[in-house]
C-alpha positions in Angstrom: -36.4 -56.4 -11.3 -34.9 -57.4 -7.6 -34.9 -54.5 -5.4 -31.0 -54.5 -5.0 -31.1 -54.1 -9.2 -33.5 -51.3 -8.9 -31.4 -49.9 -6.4 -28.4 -50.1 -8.3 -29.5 -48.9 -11.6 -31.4 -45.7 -9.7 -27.7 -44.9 -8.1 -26.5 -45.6 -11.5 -29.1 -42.7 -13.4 -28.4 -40.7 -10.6 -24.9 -40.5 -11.4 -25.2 -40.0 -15.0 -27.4 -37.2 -14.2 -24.9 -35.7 -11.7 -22.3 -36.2 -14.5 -25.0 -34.0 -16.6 -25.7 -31.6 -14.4 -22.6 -31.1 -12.7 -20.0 -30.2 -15.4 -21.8 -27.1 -16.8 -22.4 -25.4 -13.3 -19.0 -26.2 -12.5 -17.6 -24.9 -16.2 -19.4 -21.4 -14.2 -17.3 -21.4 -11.1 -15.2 -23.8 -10.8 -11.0 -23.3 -11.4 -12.2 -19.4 -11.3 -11.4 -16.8 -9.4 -12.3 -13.0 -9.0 -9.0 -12.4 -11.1 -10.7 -13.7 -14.5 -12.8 -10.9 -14.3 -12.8 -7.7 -16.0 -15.2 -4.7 -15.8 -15.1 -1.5 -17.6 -14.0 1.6 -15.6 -16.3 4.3 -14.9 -14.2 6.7 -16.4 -13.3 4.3 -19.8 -10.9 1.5 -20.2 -10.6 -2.1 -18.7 -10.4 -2.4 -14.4 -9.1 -6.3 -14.9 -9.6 -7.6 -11.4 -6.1 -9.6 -12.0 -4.5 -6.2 -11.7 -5.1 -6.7 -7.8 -3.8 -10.1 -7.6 -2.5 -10.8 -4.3 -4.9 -7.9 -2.9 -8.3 -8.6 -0.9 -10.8 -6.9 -3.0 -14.2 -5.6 -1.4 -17.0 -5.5 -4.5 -19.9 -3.7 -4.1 -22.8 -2.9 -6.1 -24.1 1.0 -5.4 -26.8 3.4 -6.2 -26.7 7.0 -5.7 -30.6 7.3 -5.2 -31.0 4.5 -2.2 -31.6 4.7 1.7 -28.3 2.8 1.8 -26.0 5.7 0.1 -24.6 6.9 3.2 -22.3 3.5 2.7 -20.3 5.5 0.3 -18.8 6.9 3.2 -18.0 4.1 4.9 -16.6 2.3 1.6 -14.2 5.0 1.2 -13.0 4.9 4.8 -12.4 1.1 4.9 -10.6 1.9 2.0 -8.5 4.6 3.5 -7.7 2.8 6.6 -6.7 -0.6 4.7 -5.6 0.4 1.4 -2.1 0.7 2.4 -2.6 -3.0 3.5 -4.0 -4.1 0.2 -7.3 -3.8 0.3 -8.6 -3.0 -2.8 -12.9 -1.2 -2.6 -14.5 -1.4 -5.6 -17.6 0.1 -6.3 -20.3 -1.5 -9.2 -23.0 0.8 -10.0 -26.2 -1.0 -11.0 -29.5 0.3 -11.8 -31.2 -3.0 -10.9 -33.3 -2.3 -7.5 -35.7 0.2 -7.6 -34.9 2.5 -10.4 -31.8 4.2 -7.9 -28.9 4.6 -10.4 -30.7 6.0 -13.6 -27.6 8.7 -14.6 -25.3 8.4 -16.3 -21.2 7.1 -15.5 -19.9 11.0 -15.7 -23.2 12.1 -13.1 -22.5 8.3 -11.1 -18.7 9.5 -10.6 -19.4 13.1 -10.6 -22.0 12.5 -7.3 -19.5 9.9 -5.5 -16.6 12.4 -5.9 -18.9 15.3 -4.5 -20.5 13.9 -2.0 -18.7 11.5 -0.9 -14.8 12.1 -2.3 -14.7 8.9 -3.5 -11.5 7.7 -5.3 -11.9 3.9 -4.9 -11.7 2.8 -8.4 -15.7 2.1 -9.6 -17.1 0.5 -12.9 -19.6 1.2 -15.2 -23.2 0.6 -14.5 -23.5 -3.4 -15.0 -26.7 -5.6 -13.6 -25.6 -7.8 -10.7 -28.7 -9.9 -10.7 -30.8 -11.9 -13.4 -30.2 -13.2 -16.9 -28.2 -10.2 -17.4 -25.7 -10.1 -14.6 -22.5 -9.2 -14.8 -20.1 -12.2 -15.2 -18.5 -11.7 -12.0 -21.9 -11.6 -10.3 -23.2 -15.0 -11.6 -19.9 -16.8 -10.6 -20.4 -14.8 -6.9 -24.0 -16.4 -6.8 -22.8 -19.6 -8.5 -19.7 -19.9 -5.8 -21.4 -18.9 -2.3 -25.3 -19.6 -3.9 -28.7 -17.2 -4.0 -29.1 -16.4 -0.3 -25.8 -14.9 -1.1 -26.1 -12.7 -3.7 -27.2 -9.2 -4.1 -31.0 -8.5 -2.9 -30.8 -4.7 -3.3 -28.0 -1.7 -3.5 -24.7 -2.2 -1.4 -24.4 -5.9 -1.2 -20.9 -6.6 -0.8 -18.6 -9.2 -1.5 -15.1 -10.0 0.2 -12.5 -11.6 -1.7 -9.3 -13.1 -0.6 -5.7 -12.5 -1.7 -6.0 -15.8 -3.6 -9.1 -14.3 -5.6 -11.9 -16.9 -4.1 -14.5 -15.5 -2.0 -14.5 -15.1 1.3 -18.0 -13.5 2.5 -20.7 -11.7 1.4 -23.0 -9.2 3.2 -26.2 -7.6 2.7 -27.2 -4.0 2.6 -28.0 -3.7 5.7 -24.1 -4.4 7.1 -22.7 -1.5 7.0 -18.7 -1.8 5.3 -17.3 0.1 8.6 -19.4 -2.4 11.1 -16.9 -4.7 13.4 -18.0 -7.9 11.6 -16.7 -6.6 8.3 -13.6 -5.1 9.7 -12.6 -7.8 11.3 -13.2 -10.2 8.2 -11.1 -7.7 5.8 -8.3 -7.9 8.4 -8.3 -11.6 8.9 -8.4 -12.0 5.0 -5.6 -8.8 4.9 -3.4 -10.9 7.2 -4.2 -14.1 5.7 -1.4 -15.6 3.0 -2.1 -16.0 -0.6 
């Protein structure tokens, strides 16, 4: 076969295998936004993420029993100073990393409302990593890709008024830091 042959039928399989491969990772993220999402509220009933359309939501997965609790604090006063604006904190308890969110939903909210007065709205506990993930968590990781998705408790997500993601951040970013403010302002003042 001539080289330029080879050449072409190579470009050729390698397009067909694109056109393989392609389709069913985009089927997981593509067209979608954090709207099509649903999670189940911590206290019962359906927290539909389309019920904040037009909002900027901040998602983040939490863990009463971790070195980065303290966040809840500053979760809940981004949420005070931007709520007004449309910001919209949600909080995703998940047991995955070290065993830190073994209770229950009614000892999860009862600790964040003690501690912390927390009345962002939260969800039940849901895994945000693995085979198991939450729905919303594999598109997260399918959208901005596994360097971006959550490594241990209080990994955060920023989504836009338009429902696509903006940013994510690692535990160690604290929600009230300057880099995230000024993200959740930009995306606050930001059209949809």
């Amino acid at each position: 076969m001539p080289k330029s042959a080879a050449l072409a039928f190579a470009l050729s399989m390698a397009g067909a295998v694109a056109a393989n491969v392609l389709p069913s990772d985009a089927e997981g993220s593509a067209g979608k936004s954090a709207f099509d999402f649903t999670f189940d509220r911590i206290e019962g009933g359906e927290l539909q993420l389309s019920e904040y359309r037009g909002n900027v939501l901040l998602v983040v997965n939490t863990a009463s029993l971790c070195g980065f609790t303290n966040q809840f604090s500053g979760l809940q006063s981004v949420w005070e100073r931007y709520r007004d604006d449309g910001l919209i904190v949600i909080g995703v308890p998940s047991n995955d990393f070290g065993n830190q969110e073994p209770g229950t939903e009614n000892e999860i909210k009862h600790f964040c409302e003690v501690n912390f007065d927390i009345d962002f709205p939260m969800t039940k506990k849901v895994s945000v990593r693995g085979n198991d993930a939450h729905a919303f968590y594999d598109w997260a990781k399918r959208a901005l890709g596994t360097a971006n998705a959550p490594s241990w408790n209080f990994h955060k997500y920023l989504v836009g008024r338009d429902g696509q993601l903006i940013d994510a951040y690692p535990s160690q970013i604290a929600p009230e830091t300057r880099r995230v403010r000024r993200a959740i302002e930009a995306a606050l003042n930001a059209s949809s």
